[in-house]
C-alpha positions as CSV (number, residue, x, y, z in Angstrom):
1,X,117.3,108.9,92.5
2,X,117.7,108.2,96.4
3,X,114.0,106.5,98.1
4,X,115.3,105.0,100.9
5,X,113.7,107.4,103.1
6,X,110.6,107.7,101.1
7,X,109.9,103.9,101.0
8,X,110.4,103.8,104.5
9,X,107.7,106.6,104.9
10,X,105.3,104.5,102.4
11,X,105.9,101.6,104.4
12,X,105.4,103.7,108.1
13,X,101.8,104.7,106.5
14,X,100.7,101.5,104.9
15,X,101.3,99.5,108.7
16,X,100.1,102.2,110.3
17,X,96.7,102.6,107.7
18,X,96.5,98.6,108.3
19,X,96.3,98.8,111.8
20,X,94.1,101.3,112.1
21,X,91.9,99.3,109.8
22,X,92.1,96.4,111.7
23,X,91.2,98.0,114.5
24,X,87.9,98.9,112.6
25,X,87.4,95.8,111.9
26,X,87.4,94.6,114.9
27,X,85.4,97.0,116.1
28,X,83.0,96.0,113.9
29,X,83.1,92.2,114.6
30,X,82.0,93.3,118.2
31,X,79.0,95.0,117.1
32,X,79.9,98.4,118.6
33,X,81.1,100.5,114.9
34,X,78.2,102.8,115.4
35,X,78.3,103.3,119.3
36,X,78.5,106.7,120.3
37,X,82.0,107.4,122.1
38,X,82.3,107.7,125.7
39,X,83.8,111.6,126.8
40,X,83.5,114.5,125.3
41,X,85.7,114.4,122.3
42,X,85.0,116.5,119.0
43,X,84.6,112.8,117.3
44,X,81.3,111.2,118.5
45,X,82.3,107.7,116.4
46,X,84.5,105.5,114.6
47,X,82.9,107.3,111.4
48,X,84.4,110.6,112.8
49,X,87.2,109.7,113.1
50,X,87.6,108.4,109.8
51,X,86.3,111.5,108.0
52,X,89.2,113.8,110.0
53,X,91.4,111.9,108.1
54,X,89.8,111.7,105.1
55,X,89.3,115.8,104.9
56,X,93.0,116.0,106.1
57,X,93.8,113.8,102.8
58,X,91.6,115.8,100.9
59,X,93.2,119.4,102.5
60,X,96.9,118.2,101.4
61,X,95.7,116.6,98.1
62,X,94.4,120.7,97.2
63,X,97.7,122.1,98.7
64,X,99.7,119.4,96.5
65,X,97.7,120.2,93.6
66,X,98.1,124.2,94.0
67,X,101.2,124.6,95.1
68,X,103.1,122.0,92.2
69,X,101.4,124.2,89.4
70,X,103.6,127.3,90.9
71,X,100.4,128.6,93.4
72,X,100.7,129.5,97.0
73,X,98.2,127.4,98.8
74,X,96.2,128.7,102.3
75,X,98.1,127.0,105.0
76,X,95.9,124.9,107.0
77,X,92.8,126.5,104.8
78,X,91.2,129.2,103.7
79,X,90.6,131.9,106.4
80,X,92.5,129.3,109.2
81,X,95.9,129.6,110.7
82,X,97.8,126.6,112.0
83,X,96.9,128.1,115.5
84,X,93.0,128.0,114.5
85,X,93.3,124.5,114.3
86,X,90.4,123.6,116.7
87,X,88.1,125.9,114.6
88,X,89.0,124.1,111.1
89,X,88.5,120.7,112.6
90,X,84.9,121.9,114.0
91,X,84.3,123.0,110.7
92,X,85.7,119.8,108.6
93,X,83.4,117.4,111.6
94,X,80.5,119.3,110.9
95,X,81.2,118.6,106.6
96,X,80.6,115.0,107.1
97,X,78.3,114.4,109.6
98,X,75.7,113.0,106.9
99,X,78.1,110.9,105.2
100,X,77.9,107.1,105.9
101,X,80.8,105.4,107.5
102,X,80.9,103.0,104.2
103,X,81.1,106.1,102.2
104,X,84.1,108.0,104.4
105,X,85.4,104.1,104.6
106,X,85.5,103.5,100.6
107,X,86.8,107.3,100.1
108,X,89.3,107.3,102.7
109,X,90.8,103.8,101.2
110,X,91.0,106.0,98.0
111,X,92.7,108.8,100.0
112,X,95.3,106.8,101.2
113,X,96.3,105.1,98.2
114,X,96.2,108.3,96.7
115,X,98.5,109.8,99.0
116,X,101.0,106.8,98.3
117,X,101.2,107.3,94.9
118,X,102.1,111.2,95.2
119,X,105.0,109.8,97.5
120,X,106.2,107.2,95.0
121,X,106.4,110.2,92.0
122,X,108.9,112.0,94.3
123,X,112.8,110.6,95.4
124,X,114.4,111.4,98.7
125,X,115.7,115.0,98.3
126,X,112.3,116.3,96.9
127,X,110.4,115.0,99.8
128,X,112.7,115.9,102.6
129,X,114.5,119.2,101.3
130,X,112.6,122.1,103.1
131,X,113.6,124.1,100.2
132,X,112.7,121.9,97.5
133,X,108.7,123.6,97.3
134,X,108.5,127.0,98.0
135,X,104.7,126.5,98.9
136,X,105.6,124.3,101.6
137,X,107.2,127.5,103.8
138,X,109.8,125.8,105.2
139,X,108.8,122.6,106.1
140,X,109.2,119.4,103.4
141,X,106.9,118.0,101.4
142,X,107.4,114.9,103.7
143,X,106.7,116.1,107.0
144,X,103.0,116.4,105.1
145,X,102.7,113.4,103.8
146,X,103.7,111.6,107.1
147,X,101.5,114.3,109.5
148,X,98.8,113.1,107.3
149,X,99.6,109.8,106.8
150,X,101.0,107.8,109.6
151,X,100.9,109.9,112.4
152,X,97.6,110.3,111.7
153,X,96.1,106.9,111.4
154,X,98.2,106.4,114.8
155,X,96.1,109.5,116.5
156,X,92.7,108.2,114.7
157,X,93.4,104.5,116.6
158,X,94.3,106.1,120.1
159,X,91.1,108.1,119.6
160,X,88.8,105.0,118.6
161,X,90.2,103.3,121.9
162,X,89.8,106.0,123.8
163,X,86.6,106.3,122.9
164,X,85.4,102.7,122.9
165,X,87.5,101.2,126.1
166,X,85.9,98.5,127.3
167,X,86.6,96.1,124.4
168,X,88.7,97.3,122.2
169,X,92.6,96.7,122.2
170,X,95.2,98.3,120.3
């Protein structure tokens, strides 16, 4: 069984979850990991930011958990298209705006690890053959796990230091 590939995405999306919480850390350490985010943005916080990912976690863990038990899951969500994107992430902001930030923090940790484990069950060819899951219409299991993952935590920092700029480095 081949996982060069899929280490290297484990490894891509453990540096990049590390950073992104050392950037919260830090963020912390200089008092301002409740300040309100300069702009306009959809995410107000650091905590919004970190539930985005956290319901993007929780949207691929559903479509993993359909779609390997034979199903056909809704594609970004029920009642979204890929295009509507804007709309689901209103929605998915306004499903955590009464959580803590140490809630989203301690379920997000949970999230990630989760979504490493469900990379290390699969070898190379079932996470990057577009064909290998039909539920994935044409694009690999990967690409999701990575979009999720990595590229992700990557967008969440740019978006904390975009938001916070006077202090905060990447």
């Amino acid at each position: 069984m081949a996982t060069e590939q899929r280490d290297a995405l484990i490894r891509r999306n453990d540096e990049e979850f590390a950073q992104l919480r050392e950037l919260v850390e830090r963020v912390r350490a200089d008092g301002r990991i409740d300040e309100e985010f300069a702009g306009d943005a959809r995410d107000r916080n650091v905590r919004d930011v970190l539930a985005h990912l956290l319901a993007w976690h929780l949207l691929l863990e559903g479509w993993y958990e359909e779609g390997m038990i034979g199903g056909s899951p809704a594609l970004p969500a029920d009642g979204y298209t890929w295009r509507e994107l804007d709309a689901l992430n209103a929605v998915l902001h306004e499903r955590y705006q009464h959580a803590t930030l140490s809630d989203i923090e301690y379920r997000l940790d949970l999230s990630h690890a989760g979504l490493q484990r469900l990379l290390r069950t699969h070898s190379d060819e079932e996470l990057f053959d577009a064909e290998a899951y039909p539920w994935t219409r044409g694009s690999h299991l990967g690409e999701f796990c990575l979009e999720c993952g990595g590229n992700h935590y990557a967008w969440a920092r740019r978006a904390i230091t975009t938001g916070l700029p006077a202090r905060v480095t990447p």
